[in-house]
C-alpha positions as CSV (number, residue, x, y, z in Angstrom):
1,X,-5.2,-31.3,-14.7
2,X,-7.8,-33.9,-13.8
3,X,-10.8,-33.3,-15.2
4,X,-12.7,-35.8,-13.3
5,X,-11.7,-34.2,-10.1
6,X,-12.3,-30.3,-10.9
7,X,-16.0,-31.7,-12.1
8,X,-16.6,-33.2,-8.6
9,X,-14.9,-30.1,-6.7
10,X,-17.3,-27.9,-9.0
11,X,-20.4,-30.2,-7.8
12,X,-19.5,-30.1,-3.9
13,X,-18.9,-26.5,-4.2
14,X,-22.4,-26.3,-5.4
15,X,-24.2,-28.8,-2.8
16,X,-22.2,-27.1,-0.2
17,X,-23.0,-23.4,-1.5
18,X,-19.0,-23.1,-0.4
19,X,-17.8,-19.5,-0.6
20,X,-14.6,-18.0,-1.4
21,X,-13.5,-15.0,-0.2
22,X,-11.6,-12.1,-1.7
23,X,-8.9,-12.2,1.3
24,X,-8.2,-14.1,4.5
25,X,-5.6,-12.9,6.7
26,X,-3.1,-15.6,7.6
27,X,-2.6,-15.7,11.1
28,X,-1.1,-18.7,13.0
29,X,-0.1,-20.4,16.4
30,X,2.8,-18.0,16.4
31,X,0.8,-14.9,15.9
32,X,-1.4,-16.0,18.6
33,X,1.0,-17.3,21.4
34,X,3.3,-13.9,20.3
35,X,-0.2,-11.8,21.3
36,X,-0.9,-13.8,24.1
37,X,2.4,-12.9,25.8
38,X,2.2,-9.4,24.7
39,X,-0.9,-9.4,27.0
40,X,0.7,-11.8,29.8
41,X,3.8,-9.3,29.7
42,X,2.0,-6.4,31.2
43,X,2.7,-3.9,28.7
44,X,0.1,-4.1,25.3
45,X,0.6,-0.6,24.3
46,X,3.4,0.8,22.4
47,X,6.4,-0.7,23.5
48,X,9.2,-3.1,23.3
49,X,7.8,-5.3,20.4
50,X,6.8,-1.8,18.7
51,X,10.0,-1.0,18.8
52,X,11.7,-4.3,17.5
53,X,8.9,-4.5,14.6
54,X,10.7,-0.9,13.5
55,X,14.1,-2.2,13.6
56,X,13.0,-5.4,11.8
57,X,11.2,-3.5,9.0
58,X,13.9,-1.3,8.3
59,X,16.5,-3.9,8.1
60,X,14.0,-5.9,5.8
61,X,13.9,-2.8,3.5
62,X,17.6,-1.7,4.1
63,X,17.1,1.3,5.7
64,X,18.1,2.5,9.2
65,X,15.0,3.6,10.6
66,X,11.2,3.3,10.5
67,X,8.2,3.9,12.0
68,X,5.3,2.0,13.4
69,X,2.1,3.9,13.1
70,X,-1.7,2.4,13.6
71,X,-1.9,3.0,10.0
72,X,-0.5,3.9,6.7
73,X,-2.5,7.0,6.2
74,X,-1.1,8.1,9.4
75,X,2.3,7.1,8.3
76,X,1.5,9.3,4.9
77,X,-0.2,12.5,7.2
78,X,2.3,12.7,9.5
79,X,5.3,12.5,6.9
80,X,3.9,15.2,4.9
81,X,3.7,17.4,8.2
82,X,7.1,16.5,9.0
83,X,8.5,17.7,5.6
84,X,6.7,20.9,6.8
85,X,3.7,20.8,3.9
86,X,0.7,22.9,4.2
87,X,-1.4,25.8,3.2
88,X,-0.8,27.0,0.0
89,X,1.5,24.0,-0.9
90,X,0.9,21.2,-3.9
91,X,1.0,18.0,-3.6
92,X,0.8,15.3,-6.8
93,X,-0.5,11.8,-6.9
94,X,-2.0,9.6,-9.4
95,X,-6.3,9.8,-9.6
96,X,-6.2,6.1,-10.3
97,X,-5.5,5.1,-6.1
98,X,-7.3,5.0,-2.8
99,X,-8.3,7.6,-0.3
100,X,-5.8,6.8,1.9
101,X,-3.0,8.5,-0.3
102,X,-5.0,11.4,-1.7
103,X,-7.1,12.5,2.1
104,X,-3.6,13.1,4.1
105,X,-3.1,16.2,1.5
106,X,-6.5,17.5,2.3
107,X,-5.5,17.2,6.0
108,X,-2.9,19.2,6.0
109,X,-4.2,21.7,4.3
110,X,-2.3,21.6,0.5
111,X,-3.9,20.8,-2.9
112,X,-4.6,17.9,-4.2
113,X,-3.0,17.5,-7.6
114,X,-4.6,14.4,-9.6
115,X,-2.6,13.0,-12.6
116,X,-4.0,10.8,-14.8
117,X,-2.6,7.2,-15.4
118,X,-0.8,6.1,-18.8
119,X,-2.7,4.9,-21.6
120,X,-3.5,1.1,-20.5
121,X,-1.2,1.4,-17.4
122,X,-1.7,1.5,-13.4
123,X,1.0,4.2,-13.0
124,X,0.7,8.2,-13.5
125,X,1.8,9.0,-16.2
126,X,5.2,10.9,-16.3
127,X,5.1,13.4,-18.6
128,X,1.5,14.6,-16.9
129,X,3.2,14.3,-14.0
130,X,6.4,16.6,-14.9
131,X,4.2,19.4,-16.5
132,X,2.3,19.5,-13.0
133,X,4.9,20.7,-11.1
134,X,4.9,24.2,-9.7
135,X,6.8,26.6,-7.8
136,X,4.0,25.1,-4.8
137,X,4.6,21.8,-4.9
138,X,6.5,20.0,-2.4
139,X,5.6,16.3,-2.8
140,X,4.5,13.7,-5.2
141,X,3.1,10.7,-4.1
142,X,3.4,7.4,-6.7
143,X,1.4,4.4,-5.8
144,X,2.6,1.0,-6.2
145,X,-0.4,-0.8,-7.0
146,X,-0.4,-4.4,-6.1
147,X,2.9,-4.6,-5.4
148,X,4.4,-3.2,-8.4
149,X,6.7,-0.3,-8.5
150,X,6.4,2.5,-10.2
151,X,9.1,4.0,-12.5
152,X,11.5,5.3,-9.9
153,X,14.3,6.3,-12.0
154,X,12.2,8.5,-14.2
155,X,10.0,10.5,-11.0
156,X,13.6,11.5,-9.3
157,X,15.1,12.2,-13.2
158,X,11.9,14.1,-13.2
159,X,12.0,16.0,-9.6
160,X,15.7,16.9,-10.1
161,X,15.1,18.4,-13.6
162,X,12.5,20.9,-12.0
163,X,14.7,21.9,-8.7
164,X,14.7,25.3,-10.3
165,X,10.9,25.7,-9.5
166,X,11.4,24.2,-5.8
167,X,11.5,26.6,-2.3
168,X,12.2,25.2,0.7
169,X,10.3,25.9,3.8
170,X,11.2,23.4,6.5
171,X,14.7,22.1,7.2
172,X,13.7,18.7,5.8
173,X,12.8,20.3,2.6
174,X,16.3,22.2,2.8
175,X,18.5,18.4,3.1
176,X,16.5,17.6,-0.2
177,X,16.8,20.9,-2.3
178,X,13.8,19.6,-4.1
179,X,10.1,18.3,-4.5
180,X,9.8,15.3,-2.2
181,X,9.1,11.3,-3.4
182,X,7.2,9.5,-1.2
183,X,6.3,6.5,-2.1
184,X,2.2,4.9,-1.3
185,X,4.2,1.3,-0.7
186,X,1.0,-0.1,1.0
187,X,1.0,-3.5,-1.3
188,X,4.7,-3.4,-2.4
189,X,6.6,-4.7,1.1
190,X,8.9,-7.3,-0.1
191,X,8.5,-6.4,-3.8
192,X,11.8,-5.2,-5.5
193,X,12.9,-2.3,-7.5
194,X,16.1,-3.1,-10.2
195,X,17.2,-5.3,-7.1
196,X,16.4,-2.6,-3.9
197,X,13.6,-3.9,-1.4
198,X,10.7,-1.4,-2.1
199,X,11.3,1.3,0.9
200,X,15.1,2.3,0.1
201,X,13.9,3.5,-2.9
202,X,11.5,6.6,-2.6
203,X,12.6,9.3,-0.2
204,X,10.2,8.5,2.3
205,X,7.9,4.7,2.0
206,X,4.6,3.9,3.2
207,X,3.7,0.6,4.0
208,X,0.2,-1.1,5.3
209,X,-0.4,-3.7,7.4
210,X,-4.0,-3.6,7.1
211,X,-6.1,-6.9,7.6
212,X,-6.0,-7.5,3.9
213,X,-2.4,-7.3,3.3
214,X,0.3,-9.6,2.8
215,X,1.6,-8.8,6.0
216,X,-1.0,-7.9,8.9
217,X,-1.4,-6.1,12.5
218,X,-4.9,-6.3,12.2
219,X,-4.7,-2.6,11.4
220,X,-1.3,-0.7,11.4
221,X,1.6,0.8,9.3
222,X,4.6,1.9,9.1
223,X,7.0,4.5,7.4
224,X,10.5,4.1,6.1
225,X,13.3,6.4,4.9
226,X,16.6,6.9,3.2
227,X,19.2,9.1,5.4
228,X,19.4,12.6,4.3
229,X,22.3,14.7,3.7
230,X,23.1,16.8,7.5
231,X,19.7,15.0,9.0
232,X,20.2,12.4,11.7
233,X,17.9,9.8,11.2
234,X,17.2,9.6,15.1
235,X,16.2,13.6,14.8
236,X,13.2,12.5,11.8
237,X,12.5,9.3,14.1
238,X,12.1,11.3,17.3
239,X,9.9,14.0,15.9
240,X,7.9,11.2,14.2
241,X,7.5,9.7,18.0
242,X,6.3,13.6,18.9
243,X,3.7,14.0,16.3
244,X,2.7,10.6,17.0
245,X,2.1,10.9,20.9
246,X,0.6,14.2,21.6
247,X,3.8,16.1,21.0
248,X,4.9,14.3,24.2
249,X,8.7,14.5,25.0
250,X,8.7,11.1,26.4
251,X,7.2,8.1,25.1
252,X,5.0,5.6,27.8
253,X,8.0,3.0,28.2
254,X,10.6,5.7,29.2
255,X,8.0,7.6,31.3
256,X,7.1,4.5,32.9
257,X,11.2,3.6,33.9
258,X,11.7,4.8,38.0
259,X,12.0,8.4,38.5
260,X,11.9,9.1,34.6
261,X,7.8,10.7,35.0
262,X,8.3,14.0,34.1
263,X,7.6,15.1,30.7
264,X,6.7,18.2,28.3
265,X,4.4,19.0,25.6
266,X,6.2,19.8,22.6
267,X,3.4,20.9,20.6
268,X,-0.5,19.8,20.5
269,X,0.0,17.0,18.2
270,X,-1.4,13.5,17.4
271,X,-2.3,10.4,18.7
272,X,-1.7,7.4,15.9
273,X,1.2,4.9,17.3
274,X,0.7,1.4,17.3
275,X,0.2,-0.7,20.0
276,X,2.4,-4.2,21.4
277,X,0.1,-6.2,20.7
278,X,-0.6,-5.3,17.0
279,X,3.4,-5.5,16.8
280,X,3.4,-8.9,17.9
281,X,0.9,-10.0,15.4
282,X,3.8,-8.5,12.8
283,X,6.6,-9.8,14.1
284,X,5.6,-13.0,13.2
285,X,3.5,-12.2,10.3
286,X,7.6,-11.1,9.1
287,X,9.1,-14.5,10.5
288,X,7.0,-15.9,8.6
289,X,6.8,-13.6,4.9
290,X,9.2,-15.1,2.7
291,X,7.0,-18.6,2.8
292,X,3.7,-16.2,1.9
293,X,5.5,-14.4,-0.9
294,X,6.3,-17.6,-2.1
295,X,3.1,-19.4,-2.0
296,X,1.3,-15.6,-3.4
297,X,3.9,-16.7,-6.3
298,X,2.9,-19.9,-6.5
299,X,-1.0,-18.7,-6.9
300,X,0.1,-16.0,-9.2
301,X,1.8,-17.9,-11.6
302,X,-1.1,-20.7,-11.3
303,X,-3.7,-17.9,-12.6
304,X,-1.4,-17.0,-15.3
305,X,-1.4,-20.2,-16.9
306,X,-4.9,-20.7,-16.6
307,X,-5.1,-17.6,-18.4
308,X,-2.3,-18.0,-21.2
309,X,-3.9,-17.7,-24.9
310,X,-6.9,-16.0,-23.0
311,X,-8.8,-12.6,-23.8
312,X,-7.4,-10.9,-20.1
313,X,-4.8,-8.7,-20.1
314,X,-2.4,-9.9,-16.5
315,X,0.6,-9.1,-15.0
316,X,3.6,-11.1,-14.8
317,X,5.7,-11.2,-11.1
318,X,8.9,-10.3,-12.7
319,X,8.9,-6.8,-14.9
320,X,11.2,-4.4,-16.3
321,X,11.0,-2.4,-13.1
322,X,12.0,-5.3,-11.0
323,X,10.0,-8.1,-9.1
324,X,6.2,-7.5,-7.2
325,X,5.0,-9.3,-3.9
326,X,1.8,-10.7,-5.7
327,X,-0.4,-8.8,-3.5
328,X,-3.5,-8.4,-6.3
329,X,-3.9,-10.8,-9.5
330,X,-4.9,-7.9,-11.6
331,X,-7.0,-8.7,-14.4
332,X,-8.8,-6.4,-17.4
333,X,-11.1,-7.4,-19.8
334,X,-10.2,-5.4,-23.1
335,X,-13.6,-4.3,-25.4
336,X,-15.9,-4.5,-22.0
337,X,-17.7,-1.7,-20.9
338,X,-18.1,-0.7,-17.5
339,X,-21.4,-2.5,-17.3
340,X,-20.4,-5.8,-18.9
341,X,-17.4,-5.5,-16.5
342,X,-20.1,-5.4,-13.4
343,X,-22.6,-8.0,-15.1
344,X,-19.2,-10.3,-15.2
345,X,-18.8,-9.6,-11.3
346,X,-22.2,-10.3,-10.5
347,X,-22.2,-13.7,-12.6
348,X,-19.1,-14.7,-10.5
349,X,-20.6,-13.5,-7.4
350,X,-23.0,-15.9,-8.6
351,X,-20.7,-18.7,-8.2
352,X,-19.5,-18.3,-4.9
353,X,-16.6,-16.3,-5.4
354,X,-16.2,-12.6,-4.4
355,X,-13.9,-10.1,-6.5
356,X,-12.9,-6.6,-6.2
357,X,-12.3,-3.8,-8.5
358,X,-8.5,-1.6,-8.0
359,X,-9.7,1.2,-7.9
360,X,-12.6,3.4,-8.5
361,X,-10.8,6.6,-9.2
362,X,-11.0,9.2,-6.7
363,X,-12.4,11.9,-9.3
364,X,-15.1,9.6,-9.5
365,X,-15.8,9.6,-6.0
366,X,-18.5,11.7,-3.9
367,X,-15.7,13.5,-1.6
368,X,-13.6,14.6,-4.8
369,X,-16.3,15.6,-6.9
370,X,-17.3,17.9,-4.2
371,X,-13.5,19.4,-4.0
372,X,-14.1,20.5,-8.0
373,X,-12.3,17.1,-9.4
374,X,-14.1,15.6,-12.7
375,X,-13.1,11.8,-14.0
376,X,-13.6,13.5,-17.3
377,X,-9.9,15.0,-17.2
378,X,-8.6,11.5,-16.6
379,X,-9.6,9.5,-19.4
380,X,-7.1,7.3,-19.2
381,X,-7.6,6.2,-15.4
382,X,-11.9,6.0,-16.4
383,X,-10.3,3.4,-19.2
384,X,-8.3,1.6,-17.0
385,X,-11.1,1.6,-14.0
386,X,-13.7,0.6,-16.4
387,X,-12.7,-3.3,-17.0
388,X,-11.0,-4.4,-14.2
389,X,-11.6,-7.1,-12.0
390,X,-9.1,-8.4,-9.4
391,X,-9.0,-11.6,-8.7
392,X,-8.8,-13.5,-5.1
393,X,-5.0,-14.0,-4.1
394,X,-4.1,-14.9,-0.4
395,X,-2.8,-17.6,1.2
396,X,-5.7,-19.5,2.3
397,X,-6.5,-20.5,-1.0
398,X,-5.8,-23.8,-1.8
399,X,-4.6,-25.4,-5.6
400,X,-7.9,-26.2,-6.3
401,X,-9.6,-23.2,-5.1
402,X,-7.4,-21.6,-7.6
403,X,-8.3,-23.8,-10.3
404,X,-11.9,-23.1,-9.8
405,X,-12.6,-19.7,-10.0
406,X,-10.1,-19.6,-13.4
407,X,-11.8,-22.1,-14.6
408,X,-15.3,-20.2,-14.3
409,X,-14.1,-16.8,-14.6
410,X,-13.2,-18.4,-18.3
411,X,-16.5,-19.8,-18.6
412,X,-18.3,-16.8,-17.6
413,X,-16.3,-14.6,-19.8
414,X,-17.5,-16.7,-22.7
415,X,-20.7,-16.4,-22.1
């Protein structure tokens, strides 16, 4: 590295009083000549791009069929309604996540049941996670933070050792004959699990396509699965389309054909599908996502040696469970205390470059404390919570952008 050159980068950053940001989406000319003939093409709301984006996404994740939703906590909502999960019903997740996974439960009316994370880990841990099954619950919900997956093998040795305790009460729940695994995939598309794409894994995947993902609509998701025994996957994809659209029998585009009009109301349902011209915005974003997983590598492994020898415990790309997208650069301080941890973001603020924390855990959180939840029974996510910072990684960052805020998140940490 020149050290010449990083000084004089360092000094125009300075005069300049240059920012970096946490994310950027990267959109280009393709996203914006695909969008532009969305809305030349007549039709901008769910439609024939929607519809492509599904079949693409499944065939990236090698399934059969998928779902595009205006967001992943739709995609999550809606999935748990269609296994059939309500009142009186449990559902598991990790504390250590966002809303997004934990509010669909509320929604539908089941209880929320928090694990707590691993000693020094981002994933629930498993044997918490085994002993909270009940006869009540019906789903458990891992969450594959920054585009790491969690331990697959062990949640479905886990779910399939407890079928005992399982009752079915939906059809869906009957094909699977026990608790349900749906995975919170919203950072892991195009991550890898012992060799499977992340969404032919779990029995049911959630993915994001939120402005701050690797892949973007702007806002949007989507939901994949793997066939069930006696279920035809165009039966889960059409009821999907009903809860989706009102409970409306026919979708816009085949309403819309000559003398198809009539319709019926299946049941008073919900209106969350995505529009053509976010799906145009994706289908390129995916033309385009093996060159971004590639350069997030790139950034990745750049941090990582900036860091080698350091006092910040990272990540590595490549891990026993298989290989992640890169979506966060992870990083926690070990000895720092919630409040040197925030001093240290503050000081970094300080040099133009904004960071975020993955996550706050929801028992810590003004809607959860409410519900009876106290971060005191999760020690281990409080521990994990308490010194992380996440680093910028996206696309628009440049080589020496990189180099920078390493270079004086080192300097800061020595402080």
């Amino acid at each position: 590295m020149n050290v010449q050159n990083t000084e004089q980068n360092q000094t125009v950053r300075a005069e300049q009083k240059l920012k970096i940001s946490f994310t950027v989406p990267d959109l280009s000319d393709a996203e914006i000549n695909e969008v532009v003939e969305a809305l030349r093409s007549g039709w901008i709301t769910t439609g024939p791009r929607t519809k492509l984006l599904e079949r693409c996404l499944a065939e990236y994740c090698g399934v059969n069929r998928g779902v595009c939703l205006n967001s992943a906590t739709a995609c999550m909502e809606l999935t748990l309604r269609l296994l059939g999960v309500g009142p009186g019903d449990e559902v598991i997740t990790s504390a250590y996540t966002y809303t997004a996974t934990a509010s669909p439960i509320f929604h539908c009316g089941a209880k929320i049941v928090f694990v707590d994370t691993a000693p020094d880990s981002y994933e629930m841990d498993y044997e918490k996670m085994a002993a909270a099954i009940t006869e009540k619950t019906k789903a458990i919900l891992p969450v594959d933070i920054g585009g790491f997956c969690c331990d697959y093998d062990r949640i479905f040795e886990i779910v399939e050792q407890k079928k005992s305790l399982f009752h079915a009460a939906s059809p869906l729940q009957e094909a699977l004959g026990r608790v349900a695994v749906i995975a919170d995939c919203a950072h892991a598309l195009g991550s890898t699990y012992h060799g499977k794409p992340a969404g032919s894994v779990a029995d049911f995947s959630v993915f994001s396509f939120h402005a701050v993902k690797n892949l973007t609509t702007a806002e949007g998701g989507a939901v994949v699965w793997k066939s069930l025994p006696g279920i035809d996957d165009e039966e889960i994809y059409h009821e999907y389309q009903l809860l989706s659209l009102h409970g409306q029998s026919k979708d816009a585009l085949t309403k819309s054909q000559i003398g198809k009009w009539e319709y019926d109301i299946i049941s008073p349902a919900y209106k969350c599908n995505m529009t053509d011209i976010a799906a145009a915005i994706g289908l390129k974003q995916l033309e385009r996502y093996e060159g971004l997983l590639l350069r997030r590598r790139e950034l990745f492994d750049r941090y990582n040696r900036h860091f080698a020898g350091a006092d910040i415990l990272t990540q590595r790309l490549d891990n026993p469970n298989g290989t992640s997208n890169g979506h966060l650069f992870l990083t926690r301080l070990p000895g720092r205390t919630e409040q040197q941890r925030n001093r240290i973001i503050e000081r970094v603020g300080e040099q133009g470059i904004a960071v975020n924390v993955h996550f706050k855990p929801l028992p810590m959180m003004t809607a959860y404390k409410n519900l009876g939840y106290s971060i005191a029974d999760f020690p281990n996510a409080y521990h994990q919570f308490a010194n992380e910072i996440t680093l910028p990684l996206h696309t628009k960052l440049s080589d020496d952008d990189a180099d920078y805020i390493a270079e004086q998140y080192l300097a800061i940490l020595k402080e």
